[in-house]
C-alpha positions as CSV (number, residue, x, y, z in Angstrom):
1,X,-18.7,4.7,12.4
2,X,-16.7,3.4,15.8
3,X,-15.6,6.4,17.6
4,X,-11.7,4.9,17.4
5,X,-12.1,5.1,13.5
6,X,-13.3,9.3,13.9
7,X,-10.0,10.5,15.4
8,X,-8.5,10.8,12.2
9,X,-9.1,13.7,9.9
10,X,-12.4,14.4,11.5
11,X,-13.9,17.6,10.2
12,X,-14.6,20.6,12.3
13,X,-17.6,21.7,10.8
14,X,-20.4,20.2,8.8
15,X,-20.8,20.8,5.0
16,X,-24.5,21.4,4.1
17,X,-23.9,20.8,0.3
18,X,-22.5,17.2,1.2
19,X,-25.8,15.1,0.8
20,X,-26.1,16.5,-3.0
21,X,-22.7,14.6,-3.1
22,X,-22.0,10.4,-3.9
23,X,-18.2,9.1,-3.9
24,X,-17.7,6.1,-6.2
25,X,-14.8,4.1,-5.2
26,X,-12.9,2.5,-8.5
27,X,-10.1,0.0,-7.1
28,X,-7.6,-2.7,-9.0
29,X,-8.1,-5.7,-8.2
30,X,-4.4,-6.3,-6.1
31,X,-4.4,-6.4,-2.5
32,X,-2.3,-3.2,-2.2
33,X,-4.8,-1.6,-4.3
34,X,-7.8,-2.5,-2.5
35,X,-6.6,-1.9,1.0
36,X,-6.0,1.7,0.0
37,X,-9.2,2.8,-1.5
38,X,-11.0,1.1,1.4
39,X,-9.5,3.4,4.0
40,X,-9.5,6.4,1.9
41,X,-13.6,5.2,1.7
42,X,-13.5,5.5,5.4
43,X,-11.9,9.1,6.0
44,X,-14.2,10.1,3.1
45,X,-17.4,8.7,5.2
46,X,-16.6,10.4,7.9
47,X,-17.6,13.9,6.2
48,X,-20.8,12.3,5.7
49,X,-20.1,12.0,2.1
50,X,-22.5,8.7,0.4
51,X,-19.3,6.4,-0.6
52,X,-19.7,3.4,-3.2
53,X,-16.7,1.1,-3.5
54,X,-17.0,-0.8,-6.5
55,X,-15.7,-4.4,-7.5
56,X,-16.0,-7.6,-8.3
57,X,-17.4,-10.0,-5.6
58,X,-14.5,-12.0,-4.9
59,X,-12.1,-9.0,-4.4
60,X,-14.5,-6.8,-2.1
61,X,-14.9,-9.6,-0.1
62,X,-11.3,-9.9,0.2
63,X,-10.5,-6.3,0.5
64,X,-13.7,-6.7,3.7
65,X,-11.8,-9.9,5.2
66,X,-8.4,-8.6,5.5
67,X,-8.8,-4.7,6.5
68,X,-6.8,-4.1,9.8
69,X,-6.3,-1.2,12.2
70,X,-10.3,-0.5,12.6
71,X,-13.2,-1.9,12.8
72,X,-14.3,-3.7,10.4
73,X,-18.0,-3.2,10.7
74,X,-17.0,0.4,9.7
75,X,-16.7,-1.1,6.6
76,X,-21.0,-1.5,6.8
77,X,-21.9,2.3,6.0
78,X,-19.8,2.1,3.1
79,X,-22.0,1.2,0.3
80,X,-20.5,-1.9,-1.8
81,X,-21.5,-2.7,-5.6
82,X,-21.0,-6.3,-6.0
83,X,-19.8,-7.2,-9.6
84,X,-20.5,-10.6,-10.7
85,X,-18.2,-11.3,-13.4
86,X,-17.2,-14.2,-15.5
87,X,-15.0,-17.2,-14.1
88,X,-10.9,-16.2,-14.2
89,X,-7.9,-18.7,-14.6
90,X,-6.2,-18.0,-11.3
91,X,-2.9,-20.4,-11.6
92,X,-0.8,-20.4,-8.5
93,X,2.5,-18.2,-7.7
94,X,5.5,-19.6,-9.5
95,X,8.3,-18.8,-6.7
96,X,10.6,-20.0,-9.4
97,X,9.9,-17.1,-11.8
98,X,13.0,-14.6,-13.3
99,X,10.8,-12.0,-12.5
100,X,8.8,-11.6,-9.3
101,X,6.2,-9.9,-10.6
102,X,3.2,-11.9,-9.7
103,X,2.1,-12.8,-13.2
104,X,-0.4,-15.1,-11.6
105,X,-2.9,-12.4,-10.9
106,X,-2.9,-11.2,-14.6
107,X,-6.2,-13.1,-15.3
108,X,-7.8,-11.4,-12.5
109,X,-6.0,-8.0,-13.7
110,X,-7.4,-8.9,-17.1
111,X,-11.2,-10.0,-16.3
112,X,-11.5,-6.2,-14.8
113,X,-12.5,-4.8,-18.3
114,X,-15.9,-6.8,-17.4
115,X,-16.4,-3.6,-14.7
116,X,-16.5,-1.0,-17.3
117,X,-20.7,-1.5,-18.2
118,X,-21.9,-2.3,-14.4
119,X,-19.9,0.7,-13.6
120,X,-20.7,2.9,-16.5
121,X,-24.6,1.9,-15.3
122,X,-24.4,2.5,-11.9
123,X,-22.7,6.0,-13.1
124,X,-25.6,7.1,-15.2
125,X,-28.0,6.1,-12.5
126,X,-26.2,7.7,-10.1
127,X,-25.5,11.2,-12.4
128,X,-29.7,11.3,-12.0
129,X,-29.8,11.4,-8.3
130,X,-26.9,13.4,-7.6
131,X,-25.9,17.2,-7.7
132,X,-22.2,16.0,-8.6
133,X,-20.7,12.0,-8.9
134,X,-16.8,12.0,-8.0
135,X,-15.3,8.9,-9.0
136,X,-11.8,8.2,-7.6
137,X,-10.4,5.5,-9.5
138,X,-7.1,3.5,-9.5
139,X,-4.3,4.5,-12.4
140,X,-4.8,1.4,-13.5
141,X,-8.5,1.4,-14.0
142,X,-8.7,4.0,-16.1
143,X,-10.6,2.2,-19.0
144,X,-13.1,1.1,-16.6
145,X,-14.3,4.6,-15.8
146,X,-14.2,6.1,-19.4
147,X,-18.3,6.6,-19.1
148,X,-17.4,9.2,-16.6
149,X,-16.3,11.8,-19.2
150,X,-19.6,11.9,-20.8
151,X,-21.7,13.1,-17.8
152,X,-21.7,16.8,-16.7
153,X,-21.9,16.0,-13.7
154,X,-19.6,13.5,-13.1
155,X,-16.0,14.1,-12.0
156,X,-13.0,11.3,-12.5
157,X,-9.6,11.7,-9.7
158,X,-6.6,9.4,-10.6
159,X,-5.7,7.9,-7.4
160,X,-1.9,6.7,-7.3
161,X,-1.3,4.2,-5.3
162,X,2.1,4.6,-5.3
163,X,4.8,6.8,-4.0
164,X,4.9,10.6,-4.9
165,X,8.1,9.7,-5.8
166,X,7.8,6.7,-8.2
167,X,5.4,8.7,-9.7
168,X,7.8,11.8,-9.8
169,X,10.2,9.7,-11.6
170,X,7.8,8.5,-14.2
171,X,7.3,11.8,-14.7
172,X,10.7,12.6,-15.5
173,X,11.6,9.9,-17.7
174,X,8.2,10.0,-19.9
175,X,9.6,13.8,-20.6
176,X,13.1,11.7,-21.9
177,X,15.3,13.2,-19.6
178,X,18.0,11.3,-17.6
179,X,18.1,11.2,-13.6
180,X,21.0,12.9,-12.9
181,X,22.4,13.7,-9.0
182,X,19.9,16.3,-7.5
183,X,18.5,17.4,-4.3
184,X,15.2,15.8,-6.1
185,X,16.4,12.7,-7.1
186,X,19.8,10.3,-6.3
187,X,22.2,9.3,-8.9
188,X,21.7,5.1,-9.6
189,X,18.2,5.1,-9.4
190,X,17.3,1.4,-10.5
191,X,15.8,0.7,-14.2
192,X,12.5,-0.4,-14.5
193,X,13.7,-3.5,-15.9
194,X,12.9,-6.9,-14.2
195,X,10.4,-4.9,-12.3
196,X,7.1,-6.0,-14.1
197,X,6.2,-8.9,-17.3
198,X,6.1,-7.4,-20.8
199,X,2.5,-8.7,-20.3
200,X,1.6,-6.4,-17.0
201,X,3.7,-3.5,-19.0
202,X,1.4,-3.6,-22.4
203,X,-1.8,-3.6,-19.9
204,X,0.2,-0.1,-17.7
205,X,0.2,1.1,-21.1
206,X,-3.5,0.1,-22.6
207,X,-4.4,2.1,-19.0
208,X,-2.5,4.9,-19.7
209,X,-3.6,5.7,-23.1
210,X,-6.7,6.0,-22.2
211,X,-8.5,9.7,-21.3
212,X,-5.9,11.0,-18.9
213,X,-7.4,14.6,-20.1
214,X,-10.5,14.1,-18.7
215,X,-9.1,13.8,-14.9
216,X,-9.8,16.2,-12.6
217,X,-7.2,15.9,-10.3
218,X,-4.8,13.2,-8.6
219,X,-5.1,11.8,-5.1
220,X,-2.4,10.3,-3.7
221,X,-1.9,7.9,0.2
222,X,1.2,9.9,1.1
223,X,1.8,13.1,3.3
224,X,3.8,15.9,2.5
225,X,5.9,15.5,5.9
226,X,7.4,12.7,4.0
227,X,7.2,13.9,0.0
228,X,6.5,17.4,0.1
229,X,9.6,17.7,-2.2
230,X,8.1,15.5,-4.7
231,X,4.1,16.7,-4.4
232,X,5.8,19.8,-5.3
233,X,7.6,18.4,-8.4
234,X,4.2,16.9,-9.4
235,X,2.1,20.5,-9.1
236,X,4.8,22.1,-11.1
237,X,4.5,19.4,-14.0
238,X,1.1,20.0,-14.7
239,X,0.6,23.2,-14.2
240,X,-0.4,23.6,-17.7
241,X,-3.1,21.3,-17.7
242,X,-4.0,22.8,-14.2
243,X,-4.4,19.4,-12.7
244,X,-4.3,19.4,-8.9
245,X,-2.7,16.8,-6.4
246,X,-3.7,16.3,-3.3
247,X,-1.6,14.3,0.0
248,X,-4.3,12.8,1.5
249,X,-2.5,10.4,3.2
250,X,-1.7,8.4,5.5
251,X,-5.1,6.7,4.8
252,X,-4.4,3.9,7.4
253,X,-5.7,4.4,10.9
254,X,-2.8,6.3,12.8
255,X,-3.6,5.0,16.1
256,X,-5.1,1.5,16.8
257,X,-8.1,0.5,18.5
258,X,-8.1,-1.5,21.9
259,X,-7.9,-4.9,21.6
260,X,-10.7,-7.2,20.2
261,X,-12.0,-9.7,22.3
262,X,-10.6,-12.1,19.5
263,X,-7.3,-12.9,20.6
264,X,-4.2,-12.8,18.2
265,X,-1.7,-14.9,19.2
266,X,1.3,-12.7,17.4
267,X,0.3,-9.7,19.7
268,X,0.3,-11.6,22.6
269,X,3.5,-12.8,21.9
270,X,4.8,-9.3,21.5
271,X,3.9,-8.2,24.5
272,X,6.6,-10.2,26.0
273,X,9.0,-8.7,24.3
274,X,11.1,-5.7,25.5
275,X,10.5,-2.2,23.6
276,X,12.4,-2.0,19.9
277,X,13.7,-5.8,20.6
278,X,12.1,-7.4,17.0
279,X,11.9,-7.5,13.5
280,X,8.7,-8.1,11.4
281,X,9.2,-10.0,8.5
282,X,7.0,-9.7,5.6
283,X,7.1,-9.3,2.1
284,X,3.4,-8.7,1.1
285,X,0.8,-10.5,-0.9
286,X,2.7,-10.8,-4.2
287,X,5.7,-12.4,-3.0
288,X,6.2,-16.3,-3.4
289,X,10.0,-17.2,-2.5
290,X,11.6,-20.2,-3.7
291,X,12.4,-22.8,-1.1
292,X,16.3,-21.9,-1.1
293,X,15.4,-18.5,-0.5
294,X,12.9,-19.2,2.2
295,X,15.8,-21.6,3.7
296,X,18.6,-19.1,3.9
297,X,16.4,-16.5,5.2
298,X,15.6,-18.7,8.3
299,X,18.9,-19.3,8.6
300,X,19.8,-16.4,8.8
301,X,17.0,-14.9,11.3
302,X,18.0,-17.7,13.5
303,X,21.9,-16.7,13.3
304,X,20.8,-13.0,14.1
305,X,20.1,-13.6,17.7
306,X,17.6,-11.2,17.3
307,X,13.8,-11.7,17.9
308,X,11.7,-11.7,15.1
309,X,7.8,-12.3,13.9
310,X,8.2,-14.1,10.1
311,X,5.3,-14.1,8.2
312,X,5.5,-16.7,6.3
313,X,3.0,-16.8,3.8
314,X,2.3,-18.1,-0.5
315,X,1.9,-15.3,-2.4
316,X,-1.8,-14.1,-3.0
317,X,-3.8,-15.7,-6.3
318,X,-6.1,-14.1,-8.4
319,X,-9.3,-15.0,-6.0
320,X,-7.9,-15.3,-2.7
321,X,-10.9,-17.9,-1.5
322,X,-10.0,-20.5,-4.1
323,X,-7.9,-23.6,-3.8
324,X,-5.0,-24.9,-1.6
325,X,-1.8,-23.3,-0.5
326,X,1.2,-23.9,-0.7
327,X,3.0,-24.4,2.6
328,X,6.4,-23.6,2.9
329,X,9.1,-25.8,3.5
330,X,11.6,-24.6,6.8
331,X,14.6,-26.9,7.4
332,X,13.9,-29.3,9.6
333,X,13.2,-28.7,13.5
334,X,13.3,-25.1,12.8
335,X,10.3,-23.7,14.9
336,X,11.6,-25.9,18.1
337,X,15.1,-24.1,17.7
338,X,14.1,-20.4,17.5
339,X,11.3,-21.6,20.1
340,X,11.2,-17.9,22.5
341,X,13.3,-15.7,19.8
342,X,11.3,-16.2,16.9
343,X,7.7,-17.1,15.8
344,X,6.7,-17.9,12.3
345,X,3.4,-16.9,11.7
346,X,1.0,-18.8,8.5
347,X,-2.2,-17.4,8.0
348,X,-3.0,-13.4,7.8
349,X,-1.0,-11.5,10.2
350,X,-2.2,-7.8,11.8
351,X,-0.1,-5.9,10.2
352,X,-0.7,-2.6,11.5
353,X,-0.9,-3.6,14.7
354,X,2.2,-5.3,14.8
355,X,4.1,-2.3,13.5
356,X,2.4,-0.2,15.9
357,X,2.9,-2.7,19.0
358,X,5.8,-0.8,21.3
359,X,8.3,-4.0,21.0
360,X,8.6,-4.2,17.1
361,X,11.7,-2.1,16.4
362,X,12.4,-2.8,12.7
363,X,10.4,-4.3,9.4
364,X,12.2,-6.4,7.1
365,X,9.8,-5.4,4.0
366,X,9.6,-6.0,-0.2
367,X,8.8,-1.9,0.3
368,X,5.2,-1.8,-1.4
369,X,4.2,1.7,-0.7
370,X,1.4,0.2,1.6
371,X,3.8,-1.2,3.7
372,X,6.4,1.6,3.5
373,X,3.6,4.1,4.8
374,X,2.5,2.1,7.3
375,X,6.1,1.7,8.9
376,X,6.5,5.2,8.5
377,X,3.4,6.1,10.5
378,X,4.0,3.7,13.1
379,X,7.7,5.1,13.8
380,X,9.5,2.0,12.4
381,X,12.8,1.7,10.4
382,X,12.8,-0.9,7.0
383,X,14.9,-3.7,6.1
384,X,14.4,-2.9,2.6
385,X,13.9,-6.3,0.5
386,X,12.3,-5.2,-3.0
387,X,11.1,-7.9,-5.2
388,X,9.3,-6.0,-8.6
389,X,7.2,-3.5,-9.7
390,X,7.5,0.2,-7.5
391,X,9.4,-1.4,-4.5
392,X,13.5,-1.0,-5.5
393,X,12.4,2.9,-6.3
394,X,10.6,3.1,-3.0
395,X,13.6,1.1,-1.2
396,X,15.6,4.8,-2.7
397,X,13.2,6.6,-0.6
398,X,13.6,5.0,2.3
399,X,17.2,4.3,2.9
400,X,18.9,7.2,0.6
401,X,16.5,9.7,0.7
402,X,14.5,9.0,4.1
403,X,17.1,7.6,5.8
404,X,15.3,5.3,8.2
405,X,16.4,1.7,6.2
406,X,18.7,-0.3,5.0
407,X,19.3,-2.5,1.8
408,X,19.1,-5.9,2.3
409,X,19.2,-6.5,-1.6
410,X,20.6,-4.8,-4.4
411,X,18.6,-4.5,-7.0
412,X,21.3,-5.1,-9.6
413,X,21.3,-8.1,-7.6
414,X,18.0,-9.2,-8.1
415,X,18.8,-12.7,-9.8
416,X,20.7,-14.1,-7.0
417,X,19.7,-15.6,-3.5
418,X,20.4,-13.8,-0.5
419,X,22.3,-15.9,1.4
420,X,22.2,-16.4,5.6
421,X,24.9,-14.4,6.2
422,X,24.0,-11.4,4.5
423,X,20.6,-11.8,6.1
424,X,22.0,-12.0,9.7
425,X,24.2,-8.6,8.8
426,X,21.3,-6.7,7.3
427,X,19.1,-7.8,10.7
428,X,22.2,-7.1,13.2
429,X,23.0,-3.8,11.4
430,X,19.4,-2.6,11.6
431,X,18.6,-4.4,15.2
432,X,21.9,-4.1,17.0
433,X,24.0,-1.2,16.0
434,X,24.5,2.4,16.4
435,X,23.4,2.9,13.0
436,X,20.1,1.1,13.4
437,X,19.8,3.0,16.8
438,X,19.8,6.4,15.1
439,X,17.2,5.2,11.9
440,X,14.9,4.0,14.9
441,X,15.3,7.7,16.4
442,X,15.0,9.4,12.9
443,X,12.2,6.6,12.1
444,X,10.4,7.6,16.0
445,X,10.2,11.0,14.9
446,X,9.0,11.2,11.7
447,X,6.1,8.7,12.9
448,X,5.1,11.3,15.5
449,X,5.1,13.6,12.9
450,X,2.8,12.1,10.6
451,X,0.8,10.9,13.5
452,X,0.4,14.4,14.1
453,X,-0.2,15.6,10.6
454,X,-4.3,14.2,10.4
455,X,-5.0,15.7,13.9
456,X,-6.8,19.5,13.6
457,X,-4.6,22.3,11.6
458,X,-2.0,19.2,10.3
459,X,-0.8,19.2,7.2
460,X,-2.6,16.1,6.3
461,X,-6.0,17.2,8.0
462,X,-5.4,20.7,6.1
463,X,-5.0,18.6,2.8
464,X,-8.5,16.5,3.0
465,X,-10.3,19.4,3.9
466,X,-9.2,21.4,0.8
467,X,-10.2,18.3,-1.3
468,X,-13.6,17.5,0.3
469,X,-14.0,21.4,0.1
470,X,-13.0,21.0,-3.6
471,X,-15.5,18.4,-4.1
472,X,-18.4,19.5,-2.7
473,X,-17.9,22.9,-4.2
């Protein structure tokens, strides 16, 4: 393990019971997904707990390629179980769609069932060795792990991989009541509807239905600096079943490495830049925009005045390795006319590091929790852009709730295109205003205060040592 990759939740004492002890790793197959489990896999190595991170081929490799904010040959003491599995359709993004959700990757989602016997194998063999097997598995892999429940010595975590307060709300509304006004929750919290395909909604539910008594617990990438109201909320719901919930987050590295030797043109770029002077642009792996949409945005960058980094990217398919691209279409001579103010970037951009870089002062984000934590951590107020699934709940969070974004899409709004002017106000408001001056400030602080939470006796640091305490027990 790099010593850069150590400072973060490192344990103050060894645990002599930890070699009797494996982790097995059960991620979804969506970028969002992957990325998480892989860094929780890292904090959970550095107890010098065994870890197994288990997938198909294709989508470890991916989840290797793209990991950012450490090391990646970290990522060589964590064990990986390479799943071949049969061929998947993997049609491209339709940036045309109603609904945003990317449908393309339901093949992918699908072909996951094919884990359940390499996994259920690798479990029993495992269950031999081991004084205790914990499997942390994604919500929506739950089928996949249902061997788990028939070794004594095997114990199953949910791992959300979504807001503490998404997963409040779902909470709520499976019990049938209505979200009224509260200090928990905000009155006009969005539907779920246009948020997800009836055909991603029937799988959610297949997942659900399956053994949620057998869990042990629930792990979630959050910290309860941010959602200790909802953590809370969560405890007090299943009390009965005595379920606990840990805040293990934020799993992302909270300070960057140096440098690598290989140079990245983006940051170099930045370092031009005076402090809080641009906005990132990104919306993710699972957004594809139609070309009017991609058109006004640009426009509306441009009209901003402000500096800004756009990545400008297709939307992820089901195996990330196959097949061409589509490129985006900007209107014509557009990179020569932002030429010093903005830079458009194509291929897989360093996320973390850009948020963490001293001149990016805002994100213009779809608000995927991965992105949303990572902003937080990094001090930086959102633009808040959902497109489907968790995001318009998580764009509550941030700009009623938080208080460090603002909306640059309705939800209600959701079937209309944003035009260039009310893409230059959302930037100015958030770049150039008093407003967006006191976000950043409210944004700066919490940062340093999650930062701070995964150093020794942090809330964070406290929370991962009660759970590797817990499992090692």
């Amino acid at each position: 393990m790099a010593m850069a990759n150590r400072q973060q939740h490192q344990p103050s004492h060894g645990i002599t019971k930890q070699a009797q002890v494996v982790v097995v790793m059960v991620p979804f197959p969506a970028q969002g997904h992957l990325n998480q489990l892989l860094q929780l896999s890292r904090l959970i190595l550095s107890y010098n707990i065994p870890v197994r991170y288990v997938g198909a081929t294709t989508h470890n490799r991916q989840a290797k390629q793209r990991v950012h904010g450490w090391d990646p040959d970290a990522a060589a003491n964590i064990h990986f179980h390479d799943i071949e599995i049969p061929p998947f359709r993997c049609p491209p993004p339709n940036p045309n769609a109603k609904i945003k959700f990317p449908s393309q990757l339901q093949p992918a989602f699908n072909t996951s069932s094919h884990l359940t016997e390499p996994v259920s194998m690798l479990l029993r063999a495992l269950s031999c060795k081991a004084r205790k097997v914990i499997v942390i598995h994604d919500s929506l892999m739950e089928s996949v792990i249902q061997e788990a429940r028939l070794l004594p010595n095997v114990e199953s975590y949910i791992f959300h991989s979504v807001s503490a307060f998404a997963v409040s709300l779902y909470a709520w509304e499976q019990q049938g009541k209505i979200i009224e006004d509260s200090d928990m929750f905000p009155r006009d919290i969005p539907s779920l509807e246009g948020c997800f395909t009836a055909e991603f909604a029937d799988f959610v539910a297949c997942q659900y239905n399956n053994y949620q008594k057998f869990n042990s617990g629930c792990v979630y990438n959050t910290c309860k600096l941010v959602e200790g109201a909802y953590m809370d909320f969560l405890e007090k719901e299943t009390l009965k079943e005595g379920n606990k919930h840990w805040a293990l987050g934020p799993f992302n590295p909270v300070t960057i490495p140096e440098r690598s030797k290989k140079k990245k043109f983006c940051l170099d770029w930045l370092d031009k830049k005076a402090r809080n002077s641009v906005i990132y642009v990104s919306f993710g792996t699972t957004t594809a925009l139609d070309d009017e949409q991609i058109k006004e945005l640009a426009i509306g960058l441009r009209e901003s005045k402000q500096n800004f980094v756009w990545v400008l990217r297709d939307a992820d398919k089901g195996d990330v390795f196959g097949g061409e691209e589509r490129s985006a279409e900007l209107p014509e001579g557009y990179e020569d006319s932002v030429d010093g103010v903005g830079l458009v970037v194509r291929d897989w951009a360093p996320q973390l590091e850009i948020l963490a870089h001293p001149a990016t002062g805002g994100f213009m984000s779809h608000c995927g929790w991965n992105s949303c934590l990572e902003s937080i951590t990094m001090g930086v107020p959102i633009a808040a852009w959902p497109m489907h699934s968790d995001q318009p709940r998580n764009t509550v969070l941030i700009t009623k709730i938080l208080k460090i974004g603002v909306v640059v899409k309705e939800w209600e709004l959701r079937d209309a295109v944003v035009t260039s002017n009310i893409v230059e106000s959302a930037v100015k408001r958030l770049m150039a205003s008093t407003e967006g001056d006191e976000m950043r400030k409210r944004a700066a602080e919490m940062g340093e205060s999650v930062r701070g939470s995964v150093a020794e006796g942090g809330v964070s640091r406290m929370e991962m040592e009660s759970f590797i305490a817990h499992i090692t027990s």
